[in-house]
Structures are given as C-alpha cells and as structure tokens.
N, C-alpha and C positions, 0 to 999 in steps of 0.2 A: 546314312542308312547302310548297313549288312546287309550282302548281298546274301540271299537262302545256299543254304550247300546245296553242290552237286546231286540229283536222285543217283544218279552213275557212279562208280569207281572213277576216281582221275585217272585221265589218260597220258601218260607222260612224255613229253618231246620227243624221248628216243627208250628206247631199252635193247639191251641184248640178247639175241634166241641164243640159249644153250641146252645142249641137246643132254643124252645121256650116256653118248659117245663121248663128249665130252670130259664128262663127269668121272666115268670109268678112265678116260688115258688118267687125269690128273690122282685120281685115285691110284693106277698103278705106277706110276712117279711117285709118288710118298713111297711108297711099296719099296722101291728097288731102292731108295735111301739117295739114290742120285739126284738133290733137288734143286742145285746151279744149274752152269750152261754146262751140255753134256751129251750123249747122245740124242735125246729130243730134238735137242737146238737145233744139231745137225741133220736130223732126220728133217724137219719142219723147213730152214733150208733149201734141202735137197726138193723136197717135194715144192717149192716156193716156185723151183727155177722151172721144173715140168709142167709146172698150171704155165709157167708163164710162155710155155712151148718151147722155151732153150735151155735143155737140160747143162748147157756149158756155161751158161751166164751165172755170176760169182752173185752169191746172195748169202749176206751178213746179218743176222737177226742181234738188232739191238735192243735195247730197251724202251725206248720210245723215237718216234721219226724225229723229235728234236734232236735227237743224239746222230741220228744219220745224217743228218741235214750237216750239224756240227764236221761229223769223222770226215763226209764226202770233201767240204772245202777246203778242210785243212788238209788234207793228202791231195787237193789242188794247188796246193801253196799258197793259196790266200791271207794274207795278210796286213799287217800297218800297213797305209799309200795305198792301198786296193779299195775301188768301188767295185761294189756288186749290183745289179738293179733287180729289182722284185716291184711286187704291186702292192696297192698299199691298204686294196682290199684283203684282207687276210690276218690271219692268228698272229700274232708278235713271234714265233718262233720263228716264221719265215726270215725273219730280217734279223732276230738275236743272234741268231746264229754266226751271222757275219761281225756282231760286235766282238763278241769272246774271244776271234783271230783277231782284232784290234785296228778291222776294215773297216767302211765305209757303207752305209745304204742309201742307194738312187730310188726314189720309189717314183713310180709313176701310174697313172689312171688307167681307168678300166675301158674296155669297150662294154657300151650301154645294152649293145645286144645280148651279149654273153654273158657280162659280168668276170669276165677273164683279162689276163694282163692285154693293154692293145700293144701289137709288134711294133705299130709306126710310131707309139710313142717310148718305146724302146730304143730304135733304132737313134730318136733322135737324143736321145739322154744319153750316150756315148759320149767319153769322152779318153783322153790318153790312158787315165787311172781304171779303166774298167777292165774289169778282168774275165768278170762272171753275169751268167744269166739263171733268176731261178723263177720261172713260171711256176704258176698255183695253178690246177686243175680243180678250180671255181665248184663247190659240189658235187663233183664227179664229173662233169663233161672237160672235155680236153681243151685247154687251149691250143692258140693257133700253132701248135709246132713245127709245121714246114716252114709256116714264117720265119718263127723265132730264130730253130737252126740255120735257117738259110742266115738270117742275120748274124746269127754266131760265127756260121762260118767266114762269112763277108772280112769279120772285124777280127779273129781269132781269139772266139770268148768261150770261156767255156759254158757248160750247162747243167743245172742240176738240177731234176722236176723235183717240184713239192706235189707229189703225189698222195698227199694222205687222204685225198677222199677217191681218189680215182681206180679203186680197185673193185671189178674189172672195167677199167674203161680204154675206149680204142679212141687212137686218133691215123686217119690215113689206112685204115685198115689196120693197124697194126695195134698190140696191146701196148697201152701204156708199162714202161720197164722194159720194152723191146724196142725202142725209137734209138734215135741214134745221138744223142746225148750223153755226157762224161757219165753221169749218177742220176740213179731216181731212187727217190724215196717215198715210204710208203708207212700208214700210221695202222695199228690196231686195236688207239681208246678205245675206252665201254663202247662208245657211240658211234665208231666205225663199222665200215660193210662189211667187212669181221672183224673180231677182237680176240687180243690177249688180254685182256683186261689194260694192262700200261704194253708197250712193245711194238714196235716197227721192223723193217726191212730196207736195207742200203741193197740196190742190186746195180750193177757196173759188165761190163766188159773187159774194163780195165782191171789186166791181172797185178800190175803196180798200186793200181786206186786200191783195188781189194785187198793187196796182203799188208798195204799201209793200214788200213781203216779195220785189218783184224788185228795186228800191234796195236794202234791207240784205243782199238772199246776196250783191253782190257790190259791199263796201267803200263801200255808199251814192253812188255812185256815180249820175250821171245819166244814162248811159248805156253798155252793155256793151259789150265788145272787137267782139262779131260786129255791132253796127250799127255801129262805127265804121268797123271793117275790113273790112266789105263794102259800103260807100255808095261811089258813083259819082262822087262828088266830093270833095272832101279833107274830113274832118270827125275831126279826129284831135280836137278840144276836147270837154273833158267838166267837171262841176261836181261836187265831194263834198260832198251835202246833208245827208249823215247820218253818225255813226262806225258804218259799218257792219262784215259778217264774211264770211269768207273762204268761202261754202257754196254755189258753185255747182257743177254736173256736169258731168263731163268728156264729150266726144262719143266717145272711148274705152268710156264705161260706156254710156252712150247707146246705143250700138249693140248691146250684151246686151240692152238693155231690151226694145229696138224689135222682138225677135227672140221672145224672153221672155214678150212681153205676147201674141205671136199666138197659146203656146202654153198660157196662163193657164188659159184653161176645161180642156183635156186633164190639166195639173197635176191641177189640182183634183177630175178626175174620179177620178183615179186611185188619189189620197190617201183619197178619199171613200170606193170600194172596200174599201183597205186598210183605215183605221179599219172600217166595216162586219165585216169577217172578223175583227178583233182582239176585236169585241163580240160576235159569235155562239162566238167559241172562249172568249172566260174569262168566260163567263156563270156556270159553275158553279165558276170559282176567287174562292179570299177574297181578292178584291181589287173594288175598284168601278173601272166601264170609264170612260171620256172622257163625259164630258155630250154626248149628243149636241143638233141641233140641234130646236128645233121645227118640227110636220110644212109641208111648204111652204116653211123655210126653207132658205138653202144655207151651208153651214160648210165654212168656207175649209181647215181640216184642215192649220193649220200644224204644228199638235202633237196628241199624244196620251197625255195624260200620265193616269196609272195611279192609286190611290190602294191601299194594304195595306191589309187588313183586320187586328182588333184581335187576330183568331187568325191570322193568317197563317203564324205561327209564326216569323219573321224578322226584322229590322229592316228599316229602307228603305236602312242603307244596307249592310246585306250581303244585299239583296237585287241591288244595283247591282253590287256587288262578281263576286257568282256568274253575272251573265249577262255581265261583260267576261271571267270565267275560260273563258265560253264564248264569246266574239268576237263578243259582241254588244255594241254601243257603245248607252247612254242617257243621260240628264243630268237634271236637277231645274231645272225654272221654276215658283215663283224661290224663292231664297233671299228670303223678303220685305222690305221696307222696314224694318220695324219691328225687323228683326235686326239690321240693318247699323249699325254703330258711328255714324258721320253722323248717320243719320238721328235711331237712336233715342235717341244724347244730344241731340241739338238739342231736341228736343222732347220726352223725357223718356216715352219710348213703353215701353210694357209688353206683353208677347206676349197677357195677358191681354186687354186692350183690342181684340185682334182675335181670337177663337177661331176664328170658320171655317179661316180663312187659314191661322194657328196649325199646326191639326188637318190640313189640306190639307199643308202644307209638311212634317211630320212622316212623313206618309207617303207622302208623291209623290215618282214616276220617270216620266220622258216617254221612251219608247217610239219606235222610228224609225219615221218615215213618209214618205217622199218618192218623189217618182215615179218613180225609176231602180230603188226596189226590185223585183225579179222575185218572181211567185208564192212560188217556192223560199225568197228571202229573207224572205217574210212569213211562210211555214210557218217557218223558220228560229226567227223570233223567238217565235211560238207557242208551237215547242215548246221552246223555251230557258227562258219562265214559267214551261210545264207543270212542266217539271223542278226548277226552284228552289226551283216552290212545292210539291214533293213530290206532281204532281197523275198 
C-alpha cells in the first residue's frame, strides 16, 4: 500500500541559511572578474584566524577538508611504512587520506558515551609504525583532546583534528583550531555549520606545515596566480618545487564564507537551542538523545543523531522509513569503516572488533537540526518520533 503524501512541504535533513549578504559579496566577485583564489581567499582567511582569537595562526582555505586532511599529513611526512590511527566511526575521507601518501590506517572504537574516538584504545593500538593521530569531533562535540595530546606527546605522534563538524566547538576551554596539535581541519559542505558550498580550512601554527601545505594546494607551485597577478611589476616567473594538487578556493566560495563566518556563533546558537528541546521532548521515548556536551563546554551541533532503544519496537531502518512517510528528511552518520568493502577487506576488519560503533550504527538516525528550522519545524520533527515510536 502507498503511503498518502505529506499535507506539509518535506522537511529536509539539512539545508543552508544564506543570507543576502551573501548573495551581494558573491555577486560583487563576478563584478571585479577576480573569480579564483584571490583577494577573498585571503580576506576569508584572515578573518578565519580572528574568529578563531589568533590572528597569527596560519589558515589555508582549500577546497574541501578532504584536501586539508590530505596537505596537513603530507607536509608531516607521512608516508609508505606509516600507520595513522583514526576512528572508524566516521566519513571515509578521515582515513583516504592517509591512503593517497601510500600509509596505513589503525582504526579503532568508539567511546559509547560520546560517540568520539576512545584514547585508551588508541593508546593501545600503538605500535613502532605510527606516526599520526587524527581524532574526529563526532557531530560537533570534541573529543577527548587532553587525552589524545597527552598521548601524542607520551609516544611522539603527531596530530591532525578532523574538525569538519566542530565549528565552533571548544574542548578544555579553548576553540577547537586553537588546541595544541600539528593541524586541524575544518569542512564548509552545503551541510556544515557554515558553508562555502564545497571548501574547508587547514589552520596550524606550524609556519613550516603552512608554507608547505600553501606549495602543494596549488600544483607545488612557488608562487600563486594572485601574487603574480597583482605585483606591480612583471613577475609572471614561477618555480614547480613539488608535484603538487589542484586544492585551492575559489573567491566565489570565499565570499560565502566571509559572510557565513560572521554568522557562526548565531548558527550555532540556534542549533544548540534546537538539540536542547529534542532532549527535553524524548526523554521519556525508547531511544537515547545526542551526547550532549560537557558543562562549560560548547557543541558545535552539526548533528543530532538519535540511537533506538532495544524495545523500541522498530528497526532503524523503518524507523527512517515512517518519518520520510511523514516529510521528514534524516540520514545515518556513518555507515562505519569497518563495513565498507575497502576498508574492511584491506585489513580484514570484523564488526566484532569494534562493538560500540557496531551497536551505535545499528541503531542510529541523525535527526534535522540547522538554523533555518522554525519552532514549527522542530515541534514538526517531535511530533513525527512521538508518532513512529507509538509515544
């Protein structure tokens, strides 16, 4: 039997608020005919590093955080004979990354609390060939980073956050891209807590990491299009010191950003809101709510993903099923590692081997939460649970 269409407009997993600030920078970027990387880039950048309250800290606008993730390890030297360890909850970019240098990935399980990599089983997945650590900031809350670094430091590994959901989120007080690890990176898909439509951010301390990782986004290259093309004297000569990749951002996306970034903290409040009311309404439904953050922290609230309980009486995935019958759009992050064909033949990975994750992915749906939804739309999705889960 057909289920009746929605009376409602569908509501879709995620959407982007773009304003009409927006709208005008990218409009006067066609305007000025500059529509590579180019002054915007750098303005977007600049302003990157002052949200993030260190105007000295080096920040690289690539074209997507997989390309950051990428520049950051290879200007670590990563390479053949190198293990990296990541979690194995998470996007496949966390871990492709480290293929393409023609390294190795450790992955290992979650803590069931958080949903974030655990430290202890980090520490113990060490072994001579590791070189690198890259923590996922699970949704937007932080993983353990005191832990992690302390372990880094212990073993001498380096560290690169996958930051793509976590902006703005703090761990220890401090904003994530200000912690004291080699690189973090940071993503701006459609469906990030802002967007450039495709485009991320490498931000570092390391002024070595940095003027590597601005040679290889663009063809290794010793010097970009916009200092050639806007020096005052002829300086069309350039040197290719490296085989570098094609990852830098357009002043097109640039100009979302720059617009985007001013509106970061309001995102984020709003999200924060929303999750809040999703945890005070399915307190008493068989399901467990998003982890939330520790007190004093801030969670970036890219997602909100849900876990069934063992009585729910449903699957997860005709739980997904019964709230699109009601025009409510959700999705599952992630299908783990350890599932994916790639992965788990390469390394001969077993679901056992990681239960949290396992257990997590069995019964998780992530829930909409972005800031253009209205009160209406989050009662909307309330009551769309209540009903599914016969509450």
């Amino acid at each position: 039997m057909t289920a009746a269409a929605p009376l409602l407009p569908f509501l879709p997993f995620a959407a982007p608020e773009i304003g009409d600030e927006e709208i005008a920078e990218v409009v006067d970027t066609l305007k000025t005919g500059w529509v590579t990387t180019g002054p915007k880039a750098r303005r977007f950048e600049a302003d990157f590093a002052a949200f993030l309250g260190e105007p000295s800290l080096h920040c690289i606008a690539v074209n997507s955080a997989t390309a950051g993730l990428h520049l950051a390890l290879e200007a670590l030297g990563i390479g053949p004979g190198d293990e990296v360890i990541t979690t194995t909850h998470t996007f496949t970019a966390t871990a492709e990354v480290v293929r393409y240098l023609g390294a190795d990935v450790k992955l290992v399980d979650i803590d069931p609390a958080t949903l974030n990599i655990d430290p202890a089983l980090v520490e113990r997945a060490i072994t001579p060939a590791t070189k690198a650590i890259i923590p996922v900031h699970y949704g937007g809350l932080a993983a353990d980073m005191p832990a992690l670094l302390a372990i880094a430091r212990r073993h001498g590994l380096k560290v690169v956050e996958d930051a793509a959901h976590a902006l703005p989120t703090t761990s220890a007080g401090r904003l994530v891209g200000t912690l004291d690890s080699d690189a973090t990176v940071f993503s701006f898909y459609a469906n990030k807590t802002i967007t450039t439509g495709e485009g991320g951010m490498l931000v570092t301390r390391d002024a070595a990491l940095a003027q590597r990782a601005k040679v290889m986004r663009l063809h290794g290259m010793s010097r970009d299009a916009f200092d050639r093309f806007t020096a005052t004297v002829p300086s069309w000569y350039y040197e290719v010191i490296a085989p570098g990749f094609k990852y830098n951002l357009t002043d097109i996306a640039a100009a979302l950003g720059i617009h985007q970034l001013k509106k970061a903290e309001r995102f984020q409040q709003r999200r924060a809101a929303i999750a809040e009311r999703y945890a005070e309404a399915f307190a008493a439904l068989p399901l467990t709510p998003a982890p939330m953050a520790p007190a004093g922290e801030r969670h970036a609230w890219h997602l909100y993903p849900v876990q069934l309980a063992d009585d729910a009486g449903l699957s997860r995935e005709r739980f997904i099923e019964k709230l699109f019958e009601l025009g409510i759009g959700c999705s599952v992050h992630y299908i783990p590692l350890h599932q994916q064909p790639y992965w788990r033949d390469r390394y001969a990975l077993k679901a056992e081997d990681f239960p949290h994750s396992q257990r997590a992915y069995e019964r998780m749906a992530s829930l909409p939460i972005y800031s253009r939804m209205s009160d209406a739309d989050v009662e909307r999705v309330i009551a769309g649970v209540r009903a599914v889960l016969g509450a």
